[in-house]
N, C-alpha and C positions, 0 to 999 in steps of 0.2 A: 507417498504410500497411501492417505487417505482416497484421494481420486481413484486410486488403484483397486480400494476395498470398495468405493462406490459404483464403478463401476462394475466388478465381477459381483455384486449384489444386486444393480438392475440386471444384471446378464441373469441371473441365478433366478430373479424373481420373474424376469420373460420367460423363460423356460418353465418354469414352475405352470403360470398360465395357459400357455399355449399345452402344457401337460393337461390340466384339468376342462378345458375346450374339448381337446381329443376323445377324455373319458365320456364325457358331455354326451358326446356326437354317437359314441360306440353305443354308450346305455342309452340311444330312444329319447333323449332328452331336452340335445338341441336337434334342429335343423339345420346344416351347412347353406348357406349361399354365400358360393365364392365369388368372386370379382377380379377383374384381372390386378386388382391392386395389391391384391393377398397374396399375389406372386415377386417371392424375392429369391433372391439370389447372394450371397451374402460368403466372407471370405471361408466360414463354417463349412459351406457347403447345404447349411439347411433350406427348406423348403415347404411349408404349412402345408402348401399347396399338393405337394408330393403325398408327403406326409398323409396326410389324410384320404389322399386317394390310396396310397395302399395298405394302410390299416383298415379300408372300408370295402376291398376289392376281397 
């Protein structure tokens, strides 16, 4: 069960990040340069790479 809580808490705290990257990029704050390494594919179905193109579109 530990391992179990360890992992949905790096999972919780990836998400968390890639959440405040996003807000980052919306408010003027970062700059995106993506790379093709930013591209994943994952059993989620997530995508940063998506992701941020159509919050940006």
């Amino acid at each position: 069960m530990a391992i179990f809580n360890k992992i949905k808490k790096d999972y919780l705290e990836s998400t968390r990040q890639w959440d405040v990257l996003i807000t980052k990029i919306m408010q003027g704050n970062v700059v995106p340069v993506i790379g093709p390494e930013v591209l994943v594919d994952d059993e989620r179905g997530t995508n940063p790479h998506r992701i941020l193109i159509e919050d940006l579109a």
